[in-house]
N, C-alpha and C positions, 0 to 999 in steps of 0.2 A: 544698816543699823543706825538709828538717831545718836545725837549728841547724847540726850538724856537717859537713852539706855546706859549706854559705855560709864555715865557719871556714879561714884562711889559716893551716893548724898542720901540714902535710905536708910532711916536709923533701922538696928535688926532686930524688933523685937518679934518678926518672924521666924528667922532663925531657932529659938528655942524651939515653937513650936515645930517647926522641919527636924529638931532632933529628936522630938517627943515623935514623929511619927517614924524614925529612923530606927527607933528602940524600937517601936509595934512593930515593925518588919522585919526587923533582924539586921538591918544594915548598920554596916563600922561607919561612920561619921566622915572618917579620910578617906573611904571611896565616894563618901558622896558629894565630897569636897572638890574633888578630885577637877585639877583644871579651873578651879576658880581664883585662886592666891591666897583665901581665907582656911586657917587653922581650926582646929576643934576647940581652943578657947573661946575662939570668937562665937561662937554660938550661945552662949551665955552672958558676954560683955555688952552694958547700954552703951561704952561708947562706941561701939564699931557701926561703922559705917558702911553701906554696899550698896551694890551698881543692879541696874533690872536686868544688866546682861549675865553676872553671877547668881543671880533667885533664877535664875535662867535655866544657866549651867548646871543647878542644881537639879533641877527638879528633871533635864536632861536624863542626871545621873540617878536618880530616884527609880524613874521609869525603865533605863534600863535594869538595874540591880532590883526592882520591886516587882517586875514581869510578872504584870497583873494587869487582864485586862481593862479592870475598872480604875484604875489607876488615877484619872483625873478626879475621877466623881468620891474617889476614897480619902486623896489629897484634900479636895477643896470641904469636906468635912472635915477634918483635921485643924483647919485654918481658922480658928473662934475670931471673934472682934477684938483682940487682943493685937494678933499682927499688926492692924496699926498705933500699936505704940498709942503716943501723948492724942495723938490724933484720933483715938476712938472716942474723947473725951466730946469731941463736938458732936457725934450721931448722939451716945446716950444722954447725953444733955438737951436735945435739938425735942420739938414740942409735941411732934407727931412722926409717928413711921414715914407719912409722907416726906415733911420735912427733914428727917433723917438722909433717906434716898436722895434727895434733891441736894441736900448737902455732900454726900460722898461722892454725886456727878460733878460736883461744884469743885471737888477737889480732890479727882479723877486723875490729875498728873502726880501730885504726890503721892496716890493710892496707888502708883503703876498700873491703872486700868488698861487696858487695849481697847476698852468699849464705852461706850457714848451707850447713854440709855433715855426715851422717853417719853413720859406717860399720855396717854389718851382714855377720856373715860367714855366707856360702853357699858348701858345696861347695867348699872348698878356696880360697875368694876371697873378697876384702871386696866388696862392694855398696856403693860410697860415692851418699848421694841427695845433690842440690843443690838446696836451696830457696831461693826469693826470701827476703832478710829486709823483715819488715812494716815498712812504712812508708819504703822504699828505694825510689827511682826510676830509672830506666834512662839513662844516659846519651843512646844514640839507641831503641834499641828492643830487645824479647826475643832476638832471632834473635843483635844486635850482640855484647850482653851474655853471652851463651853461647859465643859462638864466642873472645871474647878470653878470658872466665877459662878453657875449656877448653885453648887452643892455647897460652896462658900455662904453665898447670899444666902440660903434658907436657913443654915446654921447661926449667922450671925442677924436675921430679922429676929429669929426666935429669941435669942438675948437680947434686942433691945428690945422686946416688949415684953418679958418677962415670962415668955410663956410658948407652948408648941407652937409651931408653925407649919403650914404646908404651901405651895402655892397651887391655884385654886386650878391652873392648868400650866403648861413648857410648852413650847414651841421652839424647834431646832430647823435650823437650814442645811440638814444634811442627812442623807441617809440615814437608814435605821444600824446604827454597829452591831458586831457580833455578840454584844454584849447586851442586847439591849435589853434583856428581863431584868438587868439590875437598876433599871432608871427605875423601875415602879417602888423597886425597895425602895430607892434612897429617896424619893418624891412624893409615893403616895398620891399621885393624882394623875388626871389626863395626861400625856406626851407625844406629841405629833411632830413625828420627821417629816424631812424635806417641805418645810414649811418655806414661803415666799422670803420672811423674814422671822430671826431670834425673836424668842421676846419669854413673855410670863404675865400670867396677871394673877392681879391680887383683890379682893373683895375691899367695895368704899368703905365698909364699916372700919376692918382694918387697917386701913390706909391712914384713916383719920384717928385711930384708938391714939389718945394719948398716951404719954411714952411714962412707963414711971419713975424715971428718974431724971427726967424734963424739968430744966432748969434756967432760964431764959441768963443770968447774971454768967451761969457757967459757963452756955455758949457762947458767948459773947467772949471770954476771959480764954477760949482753946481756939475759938475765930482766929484772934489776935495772934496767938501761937500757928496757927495754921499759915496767917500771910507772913510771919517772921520767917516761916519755911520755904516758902514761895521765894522772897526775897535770897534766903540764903542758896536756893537752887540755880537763881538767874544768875549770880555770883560766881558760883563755885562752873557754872559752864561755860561763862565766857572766859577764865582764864585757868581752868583747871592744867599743868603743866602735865600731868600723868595721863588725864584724856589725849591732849595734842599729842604725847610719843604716843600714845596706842593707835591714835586715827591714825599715822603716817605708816605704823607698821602694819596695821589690818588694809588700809588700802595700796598697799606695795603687792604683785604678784613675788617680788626678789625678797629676797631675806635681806633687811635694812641693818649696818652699823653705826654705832652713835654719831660717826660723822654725816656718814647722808642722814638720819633723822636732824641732826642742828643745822644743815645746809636746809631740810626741808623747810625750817620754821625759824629760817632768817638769823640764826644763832649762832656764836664760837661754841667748837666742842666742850670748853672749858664753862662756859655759860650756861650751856645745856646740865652739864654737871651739878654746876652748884644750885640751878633751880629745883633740879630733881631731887640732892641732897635738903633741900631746905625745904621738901614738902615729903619728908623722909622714904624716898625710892633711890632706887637704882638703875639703869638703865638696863643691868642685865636682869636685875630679877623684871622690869616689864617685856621684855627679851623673850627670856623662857617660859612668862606665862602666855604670850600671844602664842607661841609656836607649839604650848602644849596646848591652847588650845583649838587651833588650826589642826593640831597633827590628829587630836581625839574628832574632830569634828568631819577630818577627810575619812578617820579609823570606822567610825560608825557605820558609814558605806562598806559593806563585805565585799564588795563587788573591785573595791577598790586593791588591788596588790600596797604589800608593806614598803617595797622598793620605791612603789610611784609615789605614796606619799611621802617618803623620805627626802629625794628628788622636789616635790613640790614644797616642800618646807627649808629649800637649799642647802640640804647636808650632799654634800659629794660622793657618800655611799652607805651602805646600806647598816653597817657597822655602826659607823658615828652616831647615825637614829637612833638606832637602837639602846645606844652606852646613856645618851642625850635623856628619852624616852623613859628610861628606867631612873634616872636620875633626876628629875622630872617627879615623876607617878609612882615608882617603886613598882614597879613592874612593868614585862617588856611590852611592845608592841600587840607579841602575840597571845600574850596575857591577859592583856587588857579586852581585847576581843573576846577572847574564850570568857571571861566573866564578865 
Protein backbone atom coordinates (compact mmCIF):
# COMPACT_ATOMS: atom_id res chain seq x y z
CA UNK A 1 0.00 0.00 0.00
CA UNK A 2 1.37 3.67 -0.91
CA UNK A 3 2.40 6.45 1.42
CA UNK A 4 -0.64 8.21 -0.01
CA UNK A 5 -3.19 5.76 0.55
CA UNK A 6 -2.30 5.21 4.46
CA UNK A 7 -2.37 9.52 4.50
CA UNK A 8 -5.42 11.11 6.47
CA UNK A 9 -5.40 14.50 3.78
CA UNK A 10 -8.90 13.89 2.07
CA UNK A 11 -11.30 16.58 3.02
CA UNK A 12 -14.86 14.09 3.49
CA UNK A 13 -17.34 15.64 1.75
CA UNK A 14 -17.83 12.16 0.64
CA UNK A 15 -18.70 10.81 3.54
CA UNK A 16 -22.00 12.37 3.77
CA UNK A 17 -22.81 11.00 0.75
CA UNK A 18 -21.54 7.20 1.90
CA UNK A 19 -24.23 7.88 4.80
CA UNK A 20 -26.90 9.06 2.46
CA UNK A 21 -26.30 5.66 0.72
CA UNK A 22 -26.16 3.87 4.12
CA UNK A 23 -29.74 4.99 5.06
CA UNK A 24 -30.93 3.71 1.34
CA UNK A 25 -29.67 0.23 2.47
CA UNK A 26 -30.45 -0.05 5.75
CA UNK A 27 -26.93 0.04 7.16
CA UNK A 28 -26.15 1.47 10.95
CA UNK A 29 -23.09 3.84 10.14
CA UNK A 30 -20.89 2.04 13.12
CA UNK A 31 -20.79 -1.17 11.06
CA UNK A 32 -19.81 0.54 8.29
CA UNK A 33 -17.37 2.31 10.08
CA UNK A 34 -16.22 -0.29 11.39
CA UNK A 35 -12.14 -0.75 11.44
CA UNK A 36 -11.49 2.65 10.17
CA UNK A 37 -11.05 5.00 13.50
CA UNK A 38 -13.61 7.38 12.22
CA UNK A 39 -16.93 8.05 14.25
CA UNK A 40 -20.64 8.72 12.93
CA UNK A 41 -19.90 12.53 13.52
CA UNK A 42 -17.43 12.53 11.37
CA UNK A 43 -19.55 11.83 8.49
CA UNK A 44 -21.05 15.13 8.45
CA UNK A 45 -18.09 17.38 9.79
CA UNK A 46 -16.00 19.80 6.85
CA UNK A 47 -13.25 19.53 9.07
CA UNK A 48 -12.52 15.86 9.07
CA UNK A 49 -10.10 14.62 7.25
CA UNK A 50 -9.39 10.71 5.77
CA UNK A 51 -7.07 8.46 4.26
CA UNK A 52 -7.96 6.29 0.63
CA UNK A 53 -7.16 3.41 2.84
CA UNK A 54 -10.32 4.26 5.20
CA UNK A 55 -13.05 5.29 1.93
CA UNK A 56 -11.40 1.82 1.56
CA UNK A 57 -12.20 0.19 4.51
CA UNK A 58 -15.51 1.59 3.97
CA UNK A 59 -16.85 0.58 1.11
CA UNK A 60 -15.06 -2.93 2.13
CA UNK A 61 -17.74 -2.68 4.74
CA UNK A 62 -20.67 -1.54 2.47
CA UNK A 63 -20.14 -4.52 0.25
CA UNK A 64 -20.20 -6.80 2.81
CA UNK A 65 -23.28 -5.46 4.87
CA UNK A 66 -25.07 -4.41 1.29
CA UNK A 67 -24.84 -8.02 -0.38
CA UNK A 68 -25.77 -6.85 -3.47
CA UNK A 69 -24.48 -7.95 -6.41
CA UNK A 70 -24.56 -4.66 -8.23
CA UNK A 71 -23.01 -3.09 -5.44
CA UNK A 72 -20.17 -1.19 -7.28
CA UNK A 73 -22.38 0.15 -10.15
CA UNK A 74 -25.06 1.19 -7.25
CA UNK A 75 -22.27 3.02 -5.19
CA UNK A 76 -20.78 4.81 -7.93
CA UNK A 77 -24.30 6.32 -8.60
CA UNK A 78 -24.56 7.42 -5.39
CA UNK A 79 -21.28 9.39 -5.55
CA UNK A 80 -22.79 13.00 -7.50
CA UNK A 81 -19.84 15.81 -8.18
CA UNK A 82 -20.16 16.84 -4.79
CA UNK A 83 -17.72 14.22 -3.25
CA UNK A 84 -15.09 16.25 -4.37
CA UNK A 85 -15.70 19.01 -2.09
CA UNK A 86 -14.14 22.65 -2.95
CA UNK A 87 -12.52 20.80 -5.67
CA UNK A 88 -15.67 20.10 -7.90
CA UNK A 89 -15.48 23.93 -8.19
CA UNK A 90 -12.72 23.54 -11.13
CA UNK A 91 -14.82 20.76 -13.45
CA UNK A 92 -18.11 23.06 -13.15
CA UNK A 93 -16.14 26.07 -13.91
CA UNK A 94 -13.80 24.46 -16.59
CA UNK A 95 -15.02 25.48 -20.37
CA UNK A 96 -16.01 22.32 -21.98
CA UNK A 97 -16.87 18.69 -20.85
CA UNK A 98 -13.68 17.98 -22.55
CA UNK A 99 -11.78 20.42 -20.57
CA UNK A 100 -13.57 19.33 -17.51
CA UNK A 101 -12.18 15.46 -17.93
CA UNK A 102 -8.76 16.65 -18.70
CA UNK A 103 -8.87 18.62 -15.62
CA UNK A 104 -9.88 15.77 -13.14
CA UNK A 105 -7.06 13.53 -14.97
CA UNK A 106 -4.86 16.53 -14.10
CA UNK A 107 -5.81 16.08 -10.65
CA UNK A 108 -6.37 12.39 -10.43
CA UNK A 109 -4.11 12.22 -6.97
CA UNK A 110 -6.23 14.28 -5.12
CA UNK A 111 -9.46 12.81 -6.76
CA UNK A 112 -7.85 9.22 -5.37
CA UNK A 113 -8.23 8.05 -8.83
CA UNK A 114 -6.62 4.49 -9.44
CA UNK A 115 -6.98 5.21 -13.14
CA UNK A 116 -5.23 7.28 -15.82
CA UNK A 117 -7.54 8.03 -18.69
CA UNK A 118 -6.95 9.12 -22.34
CA UNK A 119 -8.67 10.50 -25.15
CA UNK A 120 -8.23 9.47 -28.77
CA UNK A 121 -10.61 10.84 -31.45
CA UNK A 122 -12.22 8.16 -33.92
CA UNK A 123 -14.96 8.93 -36.23
CA UNK A 124 -16.56 11.65 -35.05
CA UNK A 125 -15.96 10.53 -31.19
CA UNK A 126 -13.31 10.56 -28.43
CA UNK A 127 -12.20 6.85 -27.55
CA UNK A 128 -11.48 7.75 -23.76
CA UNK A 129 -8.96 4.31 -22.52
CA UNK A 130 -8.94 3.75 -18.66
CA UNK A 131 -5.91 2.29 -17.33
CA UNK A 132 -4.87 1.00 -13.82
CA UNK A 133 -2.28 3.49 -12.38
CA UNK A 134 1.02 1.50 -11.43
CA UNK A 135 1.28 0.81 -8.34
CA UNK A 136 -2.54 1.53 -7.27
CA UNK A 137 -4.52 -1.21 -5.43
CA UNK A 138 -8.09 -1.95 -5.63
CA UNK A 139 -10.20 -1.30 -3.11
CA UNK A 140 -12.12 -4.75 -3.35
CA UNK A 141 -11.47 -5.96 -6.70
CA UNK A 142 -11.29 -5.11 -10.74
CA UNK A 143 -14.96 -5.88 -11.58
CA UNK A 144 -15.71 -3.31 -8.04
CA UNK A 145 -13.31 -0.61 -9.28
CA UNK A 146 -14.84 -0.24 -12.71
CA UNK A 147 -18.24 -0.38 -12.08
CA UNK A 148 -17.96 2.68 -9.45
CA UNK A 149 -15.69 5.05 -11.48
CA UNK A 150 -17.70 4.19 -14.52
CA UNK A 151 -21.25 4.65 -12.86
CA UNK A 152 -19.72 7.65 -10.90
CA UNK A 153 -18.47 9.34 -14.27
CA UNK A 154 -21.90 9.23 -16.11
CA UNK A 155 -23.60 10.61 -13.06
CA UNK A 156 -21.39 13.37 -12.40
CA UNK A 157 -20.88 14.25 -16.73
CA UNK A 158 -24.50 14.64 -16.49
CA UNK A 159 -24.27 17.39 -13.79
CA UNK A 160 -21.68 19.26 -15.35
CA UNK A 161 -23.57 19.66 -18.37
CA UNK A 162 -26.73 20.11 -17.15
CA UNK A 163 -28.37 17.60 -18.64
CA UNK A 164 -29.01 13.44 -19.21
CA UNK A 165 -26.07 11.73 -20.24
CA UNK A 166 -25.28 8.36 -21.43
CA UNK A 167 -22.01 7.13 -22.91
CA UNK A 168 -22.25 6.33 -26.37
CA UNK A 169 -20.62 2.74 -25.63
CA UNK A 170 -18.29 0.83 -22.20
CA UNK A 171 -15.68 -1.21 -22.76
CA UNK A 172 -14.51 -3.58 -19.69
CA UNK A 173 -11.37 -5.74 -19.53
CA UNK A 174 -13.15 -8.51 -17.83
CA UNK A 175 -15.42 -11.00 -18.09
CA UNK A 176 -19.05 -10.59 -18.37
CA UNK A 177 -20.40 -10.90 -14.28
CA UNK A 178 -23.15 -12.60 -13.09
CA UNK A 179 -24.79 -9.49 -13.00
CA UNK A 180 -24.31 -8.34 -16.07
CA UNK A 181 -28.19 -7.37 -17.28
CA UNK A 182 -27.77 -4.56 -14.80
CA UNK A 183 -25.03 -2.78 -16.86
CA UNK A 184 -27.64 -2.02 -19.52
CA UNK A 185 -29.93 -0.48 -16.86
CA UNK A 186 -27.46 1.75 -15.29
CA UNK A 187 -25.62 2.61 -18.96
CA UNK A 188 -28.10 2.43 -21.55
CA UNK A 189 -25.80 1.70 -24.27
CA UNK A 190 -23.38 -0.80 -25.90
CA UNK A 191 -21.16 -2.82 -23.18
CA UNK A 192 -18.44 -5.12 -24.20
CA UNK A 193 -16.52 -7.58 -21.94
CA UNK A 194 -13.16 -8.80 -22.09
CA UNK A 195 -12.29 -5.98 -24.15
CA UNK A 196 -8.21 -5.69 -24.86
CA UNK A 197 -8.48 -2.37 -22.92
CA UNK A 198 -11.29 -0.15 -20.36
CA UNK A 199 -12.41 2.68 -21.87
CA UNK A 200 -15.86 4.66 -23.09
CA UNK A 201 -16.55 6.93 -25.56
CA UNK A 202 -18.32 9.93 -25.73
CA UNK A 203 -19.62 11.78 -29.06
CA UNK A 204 -17.34 15.24 -30.26
CA UNK A 205 -20.40 17.25 -30.18
CA UNK A 206 -20.46 16.44 -26.53
CA UNK A 207 -17.26 16.61 -25.62
CA UNK A 208 -16.88 20.08 -26.88
CA UNK A 209 -20.76 21.31 -25.57
CA UNK A 210 -19.86 24.14 -23.56
CA UNK A 211 -20.21 23.68 -19.88
CA UNK A 212 -23.02 26.06 -18.30
CA UNK A 213 -21.61 27.21 -15.75
CA UNK A 214 -18.10 27.70 -17.36
CA UNK A 215 -16.36 30.42 -15.90
CA UNK A 216 -12.71 30.99 -16.88
CA UNK A 217 -11.93 33.67 -13.54
CA UNK A 218 -13.49 30.90 -11.35
CA UNK A 219 -11.25 28.13 -12.64
CA UNK A 220 -8.46 29.81 -12.35
CA UNK A 221 -9.43 31.01 -8.51
CA UNK A 222 -10.36 26.66 -7.52
CA UNK A 223 -6.88 25.87 -9.86
CA UNK A 224 -5.18 27.86 -7.17
CA UNK A 225 -6.98 26.02 -4.47
CA UNK A 226 -6.35 22.80 -6.09
CA UNK A 227 -2.26 23.26 -5.98
CA UNK A 228 -2.58 24.71 -2.25
CA UNK A 229 -3.73 21.01 -1.93
CA UNK A 230 -1.20 19.38 -3.88
CA UNK A 231 1.24 21.40 -1.79
CA UNK A 232 -0.55 20.59 1.51
CA UNK A 233 -0.37 16.67 0.56
CA UNK A 234 3.53 16.70 -0.29
CA UNK A 235 3.73 18.14 3.28
CA UNK A 236 1.58 16.26 5.32
CA UNK A 237 3.62 12.80 3.60
CA UNK A 238 6.87 13.54 4.07
CA UNK A 239 6.48 14.05 7.91
CA UNK A 240 3.02 12.79 8.85
CA UNK A 241 4.19 11.13 12.42
CA UNK A 242 0.80 8.94 12.51
CA UNK A 243 1.61 7.53 8.89
CA UNK A 244 5.35 6.45 10.15
CA UNK A 245 3.83 4.37 13.37
CA UNK A 246 1.32 2.85 11.01
CA UNK A 247 3.96 2.03 8.24
CA UNK A 248 6.26 0.21 10.90
CA UNK A 249 3.31 -1.55 12.31
CA UNK A 250 1.61 -2.75 8.89
CA UNK A 251 5.00 -3.74 7.80
CA UNK A 252 6.02 -5.91 11.03
CA UNK A 253 4.65 -9.69 10.67
CA UNK A 254 5.06 -9.32 15.09
CA UNK A 255 2.78 -7.27 16.93
CA UNK A 256 5.21 -3.98 17.53
CA UNK A 257 5.33 -2.01 21.23
CA UNK A 258 5.93 1.58 21.34
CA UNK A 259 9.45 0.88 22.01
CA UNK A 260 10.36 -1.21 18.85
CA UNK A 261 8.22 1.38 16.84
CA UNK A 262 10.61 4.57 18.29
CA UNK A 263 13.80 2.28 18.01
CA UNK A 264 12.10 1.81 14.41
CA UNK A 265 12.19 5.60 13.52
CA UNK A 266 15.37 6.46 15.23
CA UNK A 267 13.38 8.06 18.38
CA UNK A 268 13.28 7.94 22.45
CA UNK A 269 10.07 6.41 23.61
CA UNK A 270 9.44 9.50 25.29
CA UNK A 271 9.71 11.42 21.97
CA UNK A 272 7.68 9.11 20.12
CA UNK A 273 5.12 10.06 22.76
CA UNK A 274 5.01 13.62 22.65
CA UNK A 275 5.02 13.70 18.74
CA UNK A 276 2.08 11.57 18.74
CA UNK A 277 0.51 13.77 21.53
CA UNK A 278 1.00 16.93 19.59
CA UNK A 279 -0.50 15.62 16.46
CA UNK A 280 -3.37 14.49 18.85
CA UNK A 281 -3.00 10.29 18.75
CA UNK A 282 -1.93 7.83 20.78
CA UNK A 283 0.00 5.12 20.17
CA UNK A 284 -2.56 2.73 21.44
CA UNK A 285 -5.48 4.01 19.82
CA UNK A 286 -3.01 3.64 16.34
CA UNK A 287 -2.33 0.20 18.03
CA UNK A 288 -5.84 -1.18 18.07
CA UNK A 289 -6.79 0.28 14.89
CA UNK A 290 -3.93 -1.50 12.86
CA UNK A 291 -4.77 -4.92 14.47
CA UNK A 292 -8.63 -4.38 14.00
CA UNK A 293 -7.91 -3.95 10.96
CA UNK A 294 -5.39 -6.71 10.17
CA UNK A 295 -7.62 -8.98 12.37
CA UNK A 296 -11.06 -7.96 10.06
CA UNK A 297 -8.97 -8.28 6.90
CA UNK A 298 -7.43 -11.95 7.93
CA UNK A 299 -11.64 -12.55 9.40
CA UNK A 300 -12.92 -11.88 5.87
CA UNK A 301 -11.16 -15.22 4.66
CA UNK A 302 -13.69 -17.94 5.95
CA UNK A 303 -11.36 -20.32 5.27
CA UNK A 304 -9.21 -18.77 7.66
CA UNK A 305 -9.78 -20.39 11.67
CA UNK A 306 -10.45 -17.63 14.52
CA UNK A 307 -7.38 -19.11 16.47
CA UNK A 308 -5.10 -18.57 13.47
CA UNK A 309 -5.82 -15.13 13.29
CA UNK A 310 -5.60 -14.46 16.66
CA UNK A 311 -2.05 -15.97 16.66
CA UNK A 312 -1.21 -14.02 13.64
CA UNK A 313 -2.22 -10.80 15.24
CA UNK A 314 0.14 -11.76 18.38
CA UNK A 315 -2.43 -12.45 21.01
CA UNK A 316 -1.18 -15.61 22.90
CA UNK A 317 -4.61 -17.19 22.93
CA UNK A 318 -7.56 -17.29 21.83
CA UNK A 319 -9.40 -15.57 24.73
CA UNK A 320 -7.49 -12.38 24.56
CA UNK A 321 -8.82 -11.97 20.67
CA UNK A 322 -11.49 -12.24 21.43
CA UNK A 323 -12.11 -9.72 24.80
CA UNK A 324 -9.56 -7.39 22.31
CA UNK A 325 -12.00 -7.92 19.17
CA UNK A 326 -15.16 -7.21 20.98
CA UNK A 327 -13.71 -4.21 22.47
CA UNK A 328 -12.41 -3.11 19.36
CA UNK A 329 -15.99 -3.58 16.99
CA UNK A 330 -18.45 -4.48 19.60
CA UNK A 331 -18.81 -7.64 18.63
CA UNK A 332 -16.91 -10.99 18.71
CA UNK A 333 -14.97 -12.39 16.22
CA UNK A 334 -17.64 -14.88 15.45
CA UNK A 335 -20.11 -12.10 15.10
CA UNK A 336 -18.53 -10.19 12.97
CA UNK A 337 -18.53 -13.05 10.40
CA UNK A 338 -21.82 -14.21 10.66
CA UNK A 339 -23.04 -10.48 9.83
Amino acid sequence: MSQLQQQAIYPAAELFLLKQFMRREGIAPAQALLGTGLDEAQLSRADSLVSSEQFDRIYRNLYRLAARADFGLALGQALNLSRWGLLSAALFSSKTLGDALATANQLRVLLRSRFTLSAAMREGGYDIEVRKREGMEYPLNSVFAHEMLFASLQVQIAQLLGADFRFSEVRLNYPPPSHTAEYSRYFSCKVLFNAPVSGFRIERDTMHQPLPLANPAAKQQAMLVAEAELKRVLQVQKGDIGWQVRALIQGSEQRLALDDVAAGLNLSPRTLRRKLQEAGLTFRQISDEELLKKSMLLLDDQQQKVSSVAVACGFKDLLSFREAFKRWSGMTPQEYRRR
